[in-house]
N, C-alpha and C positions, 0 to 999 in steps of 0.2 A: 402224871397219869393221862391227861388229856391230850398229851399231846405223845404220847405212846398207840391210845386208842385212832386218834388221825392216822398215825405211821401202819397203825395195820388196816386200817381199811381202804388203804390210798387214796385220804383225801388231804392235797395239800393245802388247800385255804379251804376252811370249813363256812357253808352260809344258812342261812338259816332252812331252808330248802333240800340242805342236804338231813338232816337231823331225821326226817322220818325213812329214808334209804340207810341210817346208820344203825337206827333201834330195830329193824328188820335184821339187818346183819350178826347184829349182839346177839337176839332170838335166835339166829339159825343155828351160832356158833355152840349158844350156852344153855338154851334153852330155858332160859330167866327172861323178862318183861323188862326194860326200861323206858317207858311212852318218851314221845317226842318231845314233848312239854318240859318232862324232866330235861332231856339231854339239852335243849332250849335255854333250860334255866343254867346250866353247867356252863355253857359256851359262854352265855353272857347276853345272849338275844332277848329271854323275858327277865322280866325283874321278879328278884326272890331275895327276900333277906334273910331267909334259911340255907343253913348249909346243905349241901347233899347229903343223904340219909348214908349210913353205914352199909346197906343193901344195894344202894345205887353203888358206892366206889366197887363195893366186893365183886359186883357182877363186872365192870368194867376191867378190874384186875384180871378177873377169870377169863374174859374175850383175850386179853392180853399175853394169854398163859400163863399168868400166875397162878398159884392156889388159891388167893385170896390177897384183900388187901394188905393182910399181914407180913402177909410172905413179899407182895410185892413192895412195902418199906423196908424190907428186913437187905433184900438183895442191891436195892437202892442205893444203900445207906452203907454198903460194903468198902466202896473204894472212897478213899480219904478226897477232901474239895480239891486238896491240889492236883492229884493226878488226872483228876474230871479237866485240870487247865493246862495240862503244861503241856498239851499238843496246840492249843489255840491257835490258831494262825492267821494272816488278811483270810483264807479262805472257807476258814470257819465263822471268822468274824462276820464276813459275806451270808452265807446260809444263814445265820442266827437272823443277821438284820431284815435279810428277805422274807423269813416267814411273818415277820412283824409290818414288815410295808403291805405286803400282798392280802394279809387279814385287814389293814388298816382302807386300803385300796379299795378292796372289796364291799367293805361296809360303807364309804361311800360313795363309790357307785349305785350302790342300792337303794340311796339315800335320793341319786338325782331325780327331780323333777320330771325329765325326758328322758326315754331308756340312755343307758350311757351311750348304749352303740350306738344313738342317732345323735350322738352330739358330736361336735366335731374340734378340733384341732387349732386353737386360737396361733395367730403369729406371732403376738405381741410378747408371748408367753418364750416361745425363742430365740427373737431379738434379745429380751431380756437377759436372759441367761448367756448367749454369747457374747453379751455386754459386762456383765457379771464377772463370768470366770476369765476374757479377755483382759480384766483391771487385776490389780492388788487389793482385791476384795477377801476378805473372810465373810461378810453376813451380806444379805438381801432381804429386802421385803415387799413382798405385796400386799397392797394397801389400796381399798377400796371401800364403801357403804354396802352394807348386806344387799345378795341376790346381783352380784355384778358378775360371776362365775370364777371369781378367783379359785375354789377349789375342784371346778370340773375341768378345768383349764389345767391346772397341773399337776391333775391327777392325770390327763390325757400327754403331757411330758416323763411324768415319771415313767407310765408305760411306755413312752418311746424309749428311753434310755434304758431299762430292762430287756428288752428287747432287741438291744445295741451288742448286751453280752460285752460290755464293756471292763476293766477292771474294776470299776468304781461301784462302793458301797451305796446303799441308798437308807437310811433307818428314816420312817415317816410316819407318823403318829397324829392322832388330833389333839387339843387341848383337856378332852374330857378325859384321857390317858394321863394327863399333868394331874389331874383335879384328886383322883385316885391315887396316884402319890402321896401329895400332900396329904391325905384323907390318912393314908397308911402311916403317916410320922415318918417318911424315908427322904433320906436325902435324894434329890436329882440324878447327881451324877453318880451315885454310886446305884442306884435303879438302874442306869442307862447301862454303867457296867455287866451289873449281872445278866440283862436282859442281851447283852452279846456273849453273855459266855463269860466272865471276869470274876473270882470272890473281889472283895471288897478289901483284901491287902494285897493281891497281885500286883507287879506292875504290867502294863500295858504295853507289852513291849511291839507286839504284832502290830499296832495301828504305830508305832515310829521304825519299824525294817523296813529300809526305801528298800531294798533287793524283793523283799515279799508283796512288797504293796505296787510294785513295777507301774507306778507311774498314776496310778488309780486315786479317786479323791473320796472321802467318807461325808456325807450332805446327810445331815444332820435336819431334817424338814418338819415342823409341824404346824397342823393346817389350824385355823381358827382361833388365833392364841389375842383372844380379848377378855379384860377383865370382867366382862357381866359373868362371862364363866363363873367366876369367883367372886366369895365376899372380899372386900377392899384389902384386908388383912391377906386372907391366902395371896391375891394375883402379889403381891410386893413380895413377897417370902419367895414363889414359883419365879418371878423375873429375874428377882438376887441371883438364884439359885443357876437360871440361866446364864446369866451376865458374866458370873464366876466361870462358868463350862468355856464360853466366848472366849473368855479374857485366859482363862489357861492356854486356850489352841490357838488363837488369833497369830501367833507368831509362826504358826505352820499350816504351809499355801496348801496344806492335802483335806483340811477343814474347811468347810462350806457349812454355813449353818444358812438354811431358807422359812423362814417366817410367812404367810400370810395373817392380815389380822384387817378390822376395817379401820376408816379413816380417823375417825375419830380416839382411837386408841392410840394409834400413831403419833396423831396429834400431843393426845395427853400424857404418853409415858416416851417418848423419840426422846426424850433428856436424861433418861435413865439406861437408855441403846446407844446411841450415837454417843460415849463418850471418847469413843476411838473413831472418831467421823472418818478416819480417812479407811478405815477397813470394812465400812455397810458402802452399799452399793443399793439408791433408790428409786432406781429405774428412770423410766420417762415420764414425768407426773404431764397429764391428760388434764386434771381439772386445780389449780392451784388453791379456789377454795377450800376444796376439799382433800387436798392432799392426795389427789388419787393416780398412781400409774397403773391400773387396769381401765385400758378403755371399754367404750361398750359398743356392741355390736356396729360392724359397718355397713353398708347394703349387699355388697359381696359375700359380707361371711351369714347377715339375714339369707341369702341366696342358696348358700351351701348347705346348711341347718335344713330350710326346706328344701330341697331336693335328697337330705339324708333323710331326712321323715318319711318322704311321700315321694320318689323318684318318677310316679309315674304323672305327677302332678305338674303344668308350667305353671309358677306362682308369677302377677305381673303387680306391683304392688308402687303406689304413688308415692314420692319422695317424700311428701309431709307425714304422708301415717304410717312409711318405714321407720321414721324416725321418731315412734310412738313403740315402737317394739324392736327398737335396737337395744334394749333394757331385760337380758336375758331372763330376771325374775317373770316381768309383766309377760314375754315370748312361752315362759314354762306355765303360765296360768293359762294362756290361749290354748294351748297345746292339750291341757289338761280336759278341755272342755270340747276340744276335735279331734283327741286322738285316733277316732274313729275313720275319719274322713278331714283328713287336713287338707289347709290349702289355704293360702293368703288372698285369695282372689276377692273374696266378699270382704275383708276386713273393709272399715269404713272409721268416719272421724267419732266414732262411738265407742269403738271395742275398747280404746285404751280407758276408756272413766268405767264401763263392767267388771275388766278385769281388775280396776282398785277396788271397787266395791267387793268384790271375792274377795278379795286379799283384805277389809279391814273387817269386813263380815266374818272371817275366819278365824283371823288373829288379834283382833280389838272387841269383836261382839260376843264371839262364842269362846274366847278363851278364857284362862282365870281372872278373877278381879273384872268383870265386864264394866257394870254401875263405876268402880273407882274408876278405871279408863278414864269415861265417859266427862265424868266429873271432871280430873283434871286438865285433860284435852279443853274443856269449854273453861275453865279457869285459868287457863294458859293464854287461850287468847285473848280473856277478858284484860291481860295483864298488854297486850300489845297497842302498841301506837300504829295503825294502818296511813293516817294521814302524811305520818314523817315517816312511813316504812321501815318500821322496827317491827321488824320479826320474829327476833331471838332474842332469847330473853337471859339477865342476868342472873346466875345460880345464887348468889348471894343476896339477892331480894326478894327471891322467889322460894328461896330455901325450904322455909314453914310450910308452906303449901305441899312441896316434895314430900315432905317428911310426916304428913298429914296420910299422902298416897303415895305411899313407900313401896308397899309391894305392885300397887301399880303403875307405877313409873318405874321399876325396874324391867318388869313383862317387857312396857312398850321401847327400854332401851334395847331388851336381849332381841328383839323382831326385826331392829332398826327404825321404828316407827319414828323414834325420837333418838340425840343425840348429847352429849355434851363436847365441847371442844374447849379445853385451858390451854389460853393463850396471854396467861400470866407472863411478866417480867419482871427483873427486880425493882422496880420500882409500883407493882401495883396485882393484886389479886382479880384475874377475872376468865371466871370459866360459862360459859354461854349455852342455856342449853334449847337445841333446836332443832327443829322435825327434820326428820329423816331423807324427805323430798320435797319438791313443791306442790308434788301430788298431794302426799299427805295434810300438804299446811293448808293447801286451795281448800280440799274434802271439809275439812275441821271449819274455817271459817264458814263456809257453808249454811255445814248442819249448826254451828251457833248460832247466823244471823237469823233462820230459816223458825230455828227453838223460840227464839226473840220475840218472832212474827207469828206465834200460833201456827207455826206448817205453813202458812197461805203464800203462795205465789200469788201476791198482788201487787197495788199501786205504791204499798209503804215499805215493802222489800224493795223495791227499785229504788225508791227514795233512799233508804237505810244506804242502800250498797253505791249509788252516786254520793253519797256525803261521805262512806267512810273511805272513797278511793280517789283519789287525786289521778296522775299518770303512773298509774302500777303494773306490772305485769300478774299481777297476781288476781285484779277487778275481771276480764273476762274466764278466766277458767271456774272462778267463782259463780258467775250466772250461770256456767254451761251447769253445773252443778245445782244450782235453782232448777235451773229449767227440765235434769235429768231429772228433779222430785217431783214438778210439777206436772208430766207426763205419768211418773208410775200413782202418782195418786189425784190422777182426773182431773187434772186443772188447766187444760190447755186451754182453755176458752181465755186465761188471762195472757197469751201469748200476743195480745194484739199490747199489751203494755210496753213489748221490747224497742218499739221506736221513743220510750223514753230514757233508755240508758243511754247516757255519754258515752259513746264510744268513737273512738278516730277510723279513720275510712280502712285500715287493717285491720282492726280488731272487729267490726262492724262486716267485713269480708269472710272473717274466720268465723264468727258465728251465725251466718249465713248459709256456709256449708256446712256446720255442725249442724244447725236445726234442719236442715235438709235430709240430712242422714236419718236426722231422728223422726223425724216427723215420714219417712220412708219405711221405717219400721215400725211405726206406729199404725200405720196403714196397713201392712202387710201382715203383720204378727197375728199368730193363729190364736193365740191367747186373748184377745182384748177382750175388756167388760165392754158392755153397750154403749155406753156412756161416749166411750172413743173411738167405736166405731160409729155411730152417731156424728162424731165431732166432724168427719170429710162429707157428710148428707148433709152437706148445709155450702155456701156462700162464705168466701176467705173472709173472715172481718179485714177494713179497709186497712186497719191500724198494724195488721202481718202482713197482709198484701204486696203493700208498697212498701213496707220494709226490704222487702226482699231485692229490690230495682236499683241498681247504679250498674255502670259501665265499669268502675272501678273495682268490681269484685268479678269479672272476667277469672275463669281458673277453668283448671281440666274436669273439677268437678262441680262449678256453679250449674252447668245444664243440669244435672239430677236434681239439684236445690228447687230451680225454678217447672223440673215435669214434677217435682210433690205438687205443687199449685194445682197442676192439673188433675189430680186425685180431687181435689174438692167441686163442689158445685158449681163454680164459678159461673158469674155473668159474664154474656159473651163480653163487654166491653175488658174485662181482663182477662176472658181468654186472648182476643186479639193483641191486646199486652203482653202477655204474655207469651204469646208465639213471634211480636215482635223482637221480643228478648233474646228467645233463644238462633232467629235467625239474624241478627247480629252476633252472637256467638258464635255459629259457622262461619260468617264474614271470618270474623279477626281468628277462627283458628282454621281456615281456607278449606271450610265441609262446604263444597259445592254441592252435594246429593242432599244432606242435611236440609241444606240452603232454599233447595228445590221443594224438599218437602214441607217445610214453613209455609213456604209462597201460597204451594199448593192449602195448605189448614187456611191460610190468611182469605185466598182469594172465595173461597167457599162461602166465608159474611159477607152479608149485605154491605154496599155500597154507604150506606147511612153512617156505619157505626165508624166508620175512618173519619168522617166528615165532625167529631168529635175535638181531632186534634187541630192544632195548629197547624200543621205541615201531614198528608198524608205519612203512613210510614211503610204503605206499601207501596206508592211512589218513590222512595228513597230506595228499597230492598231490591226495587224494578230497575232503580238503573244501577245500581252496582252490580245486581246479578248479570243484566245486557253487558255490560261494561267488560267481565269478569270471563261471560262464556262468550262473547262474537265483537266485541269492542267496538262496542256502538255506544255513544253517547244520547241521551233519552234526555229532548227537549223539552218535553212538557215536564219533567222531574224541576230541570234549571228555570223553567218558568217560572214556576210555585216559590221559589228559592227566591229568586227575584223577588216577586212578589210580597214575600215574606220580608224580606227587608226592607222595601219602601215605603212596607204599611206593616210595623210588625203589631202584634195585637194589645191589646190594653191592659193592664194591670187589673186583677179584680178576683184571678179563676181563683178556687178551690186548694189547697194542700195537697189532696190529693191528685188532684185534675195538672198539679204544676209538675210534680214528683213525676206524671205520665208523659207529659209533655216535653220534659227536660233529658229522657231517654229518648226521643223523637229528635229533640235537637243537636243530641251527640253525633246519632246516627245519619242526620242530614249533615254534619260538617264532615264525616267522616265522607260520606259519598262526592260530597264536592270536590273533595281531596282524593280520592281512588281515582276521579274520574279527569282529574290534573285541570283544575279549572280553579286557580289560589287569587284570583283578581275575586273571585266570588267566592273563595270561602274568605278572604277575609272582611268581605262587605258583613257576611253572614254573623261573621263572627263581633262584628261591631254591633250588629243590631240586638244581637243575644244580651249584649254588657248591656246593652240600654233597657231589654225588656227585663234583666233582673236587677238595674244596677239597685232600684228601692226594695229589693226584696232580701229580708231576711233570711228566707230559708235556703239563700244559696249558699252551695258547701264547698268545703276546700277543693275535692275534689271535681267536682263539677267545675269551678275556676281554673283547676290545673289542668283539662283537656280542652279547654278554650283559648289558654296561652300555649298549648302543646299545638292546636290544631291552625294557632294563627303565625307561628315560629315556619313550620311545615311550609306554611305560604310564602312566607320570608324567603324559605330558603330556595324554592322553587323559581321564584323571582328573582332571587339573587340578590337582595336586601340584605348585604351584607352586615350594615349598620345596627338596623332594629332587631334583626338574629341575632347578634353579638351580646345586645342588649337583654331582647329573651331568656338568652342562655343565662347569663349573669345573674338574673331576677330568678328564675326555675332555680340552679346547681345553687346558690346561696341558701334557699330555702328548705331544698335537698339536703343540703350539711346538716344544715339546724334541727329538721323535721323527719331525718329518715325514716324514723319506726310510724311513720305517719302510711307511707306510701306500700299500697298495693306492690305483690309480682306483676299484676300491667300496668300499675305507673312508674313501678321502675324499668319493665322493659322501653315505655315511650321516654322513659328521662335518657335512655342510654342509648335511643335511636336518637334522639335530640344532641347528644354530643357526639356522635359520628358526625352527624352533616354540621358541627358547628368546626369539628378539627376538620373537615373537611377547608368550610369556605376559609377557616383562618391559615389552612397550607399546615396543618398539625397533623404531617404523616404518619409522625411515629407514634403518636394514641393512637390512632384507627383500629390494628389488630385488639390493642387492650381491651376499650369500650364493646369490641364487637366481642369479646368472649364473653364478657359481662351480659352485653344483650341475649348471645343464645343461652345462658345458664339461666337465666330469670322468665327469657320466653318459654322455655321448654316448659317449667314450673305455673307459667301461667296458660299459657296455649298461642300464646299470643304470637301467631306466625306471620301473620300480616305486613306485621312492623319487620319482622326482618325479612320479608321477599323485597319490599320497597327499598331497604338501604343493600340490602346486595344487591339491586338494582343500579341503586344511586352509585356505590360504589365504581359498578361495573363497567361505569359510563364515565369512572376518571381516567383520562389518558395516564397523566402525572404518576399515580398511586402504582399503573401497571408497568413504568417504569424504575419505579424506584423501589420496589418487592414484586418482584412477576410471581414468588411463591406465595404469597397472601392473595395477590390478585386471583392467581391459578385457583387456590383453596376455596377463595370467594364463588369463583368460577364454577365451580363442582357444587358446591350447596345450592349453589343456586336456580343451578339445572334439575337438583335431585329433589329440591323444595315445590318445583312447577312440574316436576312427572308426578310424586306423591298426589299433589293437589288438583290434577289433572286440569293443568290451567297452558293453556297456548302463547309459548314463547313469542308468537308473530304479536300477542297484543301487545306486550311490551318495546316491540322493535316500534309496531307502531306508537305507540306512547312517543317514544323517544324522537318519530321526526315530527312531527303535532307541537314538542313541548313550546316552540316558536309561536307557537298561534293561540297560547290558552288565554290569550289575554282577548 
């Protein structure tokens, strides 16, 4: 009957928007009521565990032309089931299966996150399947952790193939269609029969007539086939059931059965699929942890997505926080909150810990079982070792606990929140069960240490969190998450605490621009209580201040970091700090106008407050900028420099006073070196090791732009020797320490072995090192370093002989790096006939 009433109102996929244009229709024909609500309940849209009334079917019969429902079972039920079959053909079989994809289609599409039309068309999703159906495959599966898009991805393939008007069938259903099966007592495949048109003793002769089926294949698809669907019992009964279907057609190439399911299912029941391995076919696995070949977003198809949203929008979006919403779930929570006005332009190193908040605020606070959640989430981690990095935890020790928060730990499996993976053998039981991402696990740890500590962001949450983390990657995103509490609930006064976390000169960089971001918003947001608007009418405590200062956290977006600064009160002596900062950051990313405008804020203070440092630092910024716009060398700068070395000062200042003066020193070796005077930076550089060699507070990093900045001079000079040496001592400790090092200490460690394969006659590394250099310069801004080595390079006869096409290439950037930077090629020419005389 339902599907009579569609046939006369022509509607072929019925959605729920169409139901109040059909109860209009019904009235016009019959002049009988049936509300939207009801026809709702009929389709399957609202939930009703009443049948439809006798008065509902009657009227629908009567739209249909019959007298009634009686009449319309009576005439039904006239011709025997076989003759209903024994026209069936591929191309009935065809129509049946289509009206079941296209309602299935439909519902979800309706279902995505972002309207469907602005989503777009995965590749990976095509490779696959030309991979697939190119093999002696019968089955496929995609396999991913919830919100990766594996179902808007091939729901955007099945419509291409529809659309292709190809022979081939498509039947495609979700798991909640299996669920309902099982629910009915009906076998699988004798459901799948009827539902093409088939009784249940027919045979099936239309899907094996190769002349009828002319070459066409029948794909067999169903989306989301994970056991949270199901209690333990059904999912083993529905997979049997499937496995049986597999195993009957598996010997005939016109069968295609496609699965999506997420990883962890895969994991746990692939022993019960795969036992005909050589006929699944399981794509390109992307993450081997997790068994996953759907990847996620890449910046191109980031790029596509927004320009389908907002076409009228250019999104320019930085490679660390694209890679924060290449995660189509987190991309469809963003979306949800600007569909109005999208645009990636503003996104910042904050949006992606908001949008978790939405996402566990939605699905772990406000959903069923909240309190259970909650509980077992903070019992979960009670249960982990952070020291030794055990994270996931064993189901069989943890068991009781589950079973305590049974229906809560079901919720937080069906969400993806949490996981289990069996990776039992025969020699041992062991299934592991573990959150969903590292997002989730970071949040969770969190809100436990945070519970531990009364709420308070203070001196013993920092303690807590240095003792419970060794070298983890999981300790910083954990703070970030202190620190996002510590702002929504007024505590940023204790932000001056964050120069006592351990953290390594990267990690210490990342949360530099994270509190930059945030503390940007903190300022700007129209919402604040007084308290934190209050908090920028004041003077930086010294203890954030100078947190904020190293050379080694140089990036594209440390300038925004350090103009928060200048939102507060600041005394002039750390203004002037802090416009020293940022105009050293125009140096190394070659903003000459920037550059100009520093000078200009610097030169406005009194003469006094310079006379603070060691080494002026607007004599430093004076002769690189002389040096930079008219190539003139500024002797009173080399004086001071001089000076500094034969009387360098005394041991005694201040933490803070050393912290300032230690950016002053980078900056003056850097300018001895732009200005190719290496007999004096390495004087310079001798006297610095003496003026901290008894100081503790000097850090890795501050030591590695000392050995960077005295290698430079080596090489200048042609100290072949002590460069080789250099190198040796850096690249060793490079292997061992990488995750240690900045994007600007890896771009100086990768200009540092250009000019090493350079003096060692190592040609053929040159191109390698140098891709390396512009991939990590770009990321950090750090231009500087390579206008000097495509300099250096430029100036190898050797090199331009033995690849004129790398030289050429070199050639081109080089030129295009000094028109961008509006810097005069002549000062370089001059450079190069001078370099005889630096001594």
């Amino acid at each position: 009957m339902k599907s009579r009433v569609l046939t006369n109102a022509n509607i072929r996929s019925i959605t729920p928007g169409d139901c109040k244009a059909l109860a209009l229709q019904i009235y016009n024909k019959t002049k009988l009521t049936v509300s939207e609500t009801t026809l709702k309940r009929v389709y399957g849209f609202a939930y009703s565990k009443f049948k439809p009334s006798l008065f509902t079917i009657d009227v629908l019969a009567k739209y249909c032309g019959f007298a009634g429902w009686d009449d319309f079972c009576d005439q039904e039920s006239v011709p025997s089931e076989k003759s209903q079959n024994e026209h069936v053909d591929w191309k009935t079989l065809s129509n049946n299966a289509a009206k079941i994809t296209h309602f299935t289609l439909q519902a979800l599409k309706n279902r995505s996150g972002i309207p469907f039309n602005q989503t777009i068309r995965r590749k990976f999703i095509n490779d696959h399947f030309d991979e697939f159906l190119r093999g002696d495959y019968t089955a496929t599966v995609f396999t991913a952790p919830s919100g990766y898009g594996k179902t808007i991805g091939l729901c955007h393939w099945i419509d291409e193939k529809l659309e292709s008007n190809s022979n081939d069938i498509i039947l495609f259903f979700s798991s909640s269609a299996l669920m309902n099966v099982f629910l009915s007592g009906r076998d699988l495949n004798d459901w799948l029969l009827a539902l093409l048109g088939y009784s249940h003793e027919e045979d099936i002769e239309a899907l094996f007539d190769i002349n009828k089926r002319n070459g066409g294949k029948f794909y067999l698809i169903i989306d989301g086939f994970d056991e949270h669907m199901f209690k333990n019992d059904q999912f083993e009964l529905v997979l049997n059931q499937l496995m049986d279907i597999f195993s009957f057609y598996q010997s005939h190439e016109w069968f295609k059965l496609v699965l999506t399911m997420r990883s962890a299912n895969w994991i746990n029941n692939k022993h019960n699929m795969e036992f005909g391995l050589n006929n699944w076919f399981t794509g390109f696995i992307t993450d081997h942890d997790l068994t996953t070949n759907v990847p996620l977003f890449n910046i191109q198809e980031i790029r596509e997505l927004c320009r389908t949203i907002n076409p009228g929008i250019q999104n320019f979006i930085a490679i660390d926080v694209a890679n924060n919403f290449n995660h189509p779930l987190y991309f469809q929570f963003y979306y949800k909150q600007h569909k109005n006005n999208f645009s990636l332009n503003n996104i910042d190193h904050i949006c992606i810990y908001e949008l978790i908040s939405i996402f566990i605020l939605n699905k772990v606070y406000l959903g069923h079982y909240a309190t259970e959640k909650i509980l077992l989430l903070k019992e979960l981690v009670d249960e982990m070792d952070f020291k030794n990095g055990i994270y996931e935890l064993d189901k069989f020790r943890c068991n009781d606990l589950l079973k305590q928060y049974s229906h809560a730990y079901n919720e937080l499996l069906s969400i993806g929140f949490l996981r289990e993976v069996n990776s039992s053998n025969d020699f041992q039981f062991k299934t592991l069960v573990q959150f969903g991402s590292n997002n989730f696990l970071e949040f969770t740890i969190a809100r436990k240490l945070l519970l531990e500590n009364n709420q308070r962001f203070d001196q013993n949450l920092i303690k807590s969190i240095n003792n419970a983390f060794n070298e983890s990657e999981h300790k910083l995103p954990v703070i970030k998450w202190c620190v996002i509490h510590a702002v929504k609930n007024g505590q940023q006064e204790s932000f001056e605490l964050l120069a006592q976390t351990a953290l390594n000169p990267k990690e210490k960089s990342e949360l530099i621009l994270f509190l930059g971001d945030l503390l940007q918003r903190v300022c700007f947001a129209s919402n604040n209580p007084e308290t934190t608007a209050n908090y920028f009418k004041q003077d930086c405590g010294d203890g954030l201040f100078y947190y904020f200062f190293g050379i080694e956290m140089v990036h594209v977006d440390y300038k925004k970091a350090l103009q928060t600064l200048l939102k507060f009160e600041l005394s002039d002596h750390k203004k002037v700090l802090t416009y020293t900062a940022l105009a050293t950051i125009a140096i190394l990313q070659l903003e000459i106008k920037q550059l100009e405008d520093c000078l200009a804020k610097l030169k406005s203070f009194p003469q006094h407050y310079f006379q603070q440092f060691a080494i002026n630092p607007l004599h430093c910024l004076n002769a690189i900028y002389q040096y930079f716009k008219y190539g003139m060398i500024r002797k009173d700068f080399f004086a001071e420099v001089t000076r500094f070395y034969f009387n360098p000062p005394k041991q005694g200042e201040s933490m803070y006073d050393k912290k300032a003066n230690d950016l002053v020193y980078l900056l003056a070796a850097y300018a001895t070196f732009i200005c190719q005077k290496p007999i004096k930076t390495l004087r310079f550089v001798n006297a610095l090791n003496k003026v901290n060699k008894t100081s503790a507070e000097t850090s890795f990093a501050y030591n590695y732009f000392l050995k960077i900045a005295a290698s430079d001079a080596h090489f200048v000079l042609d100290n072949k020797t002590e460069l080789l040496n250099s190198n040796n001592t850096i690249s060793a400790s490079y292997k061992q320490e990488e995750y240690l090092y900045t994007p600007f200490m890896k771009s100086l460690f990768y200009d540092l072995k250009v000019k090493n394969a350079i003096i060692s006659d190592d040609y053929s590394a040159i191109n390698g090192y140098l891709n390396c250099l512009n991939q990590v310069s770009d990321e950090s801004g750090n231009r500087l370093s390579k206008l000097f080595i495509y300099f250096t390079v430029l100036n190898n006869e050797q090199l331009m002989n033995l690849d004129p096409q790398l030289y050429k290439q070199i050639s081109y950037n080089h030129a295009k790096l000094l028109r961008e930077s509006s810097l005069s090629p002549d000062i370089f020419v001059k450079q190069k006939r001078t370099d005889t005389n630096v001594l």
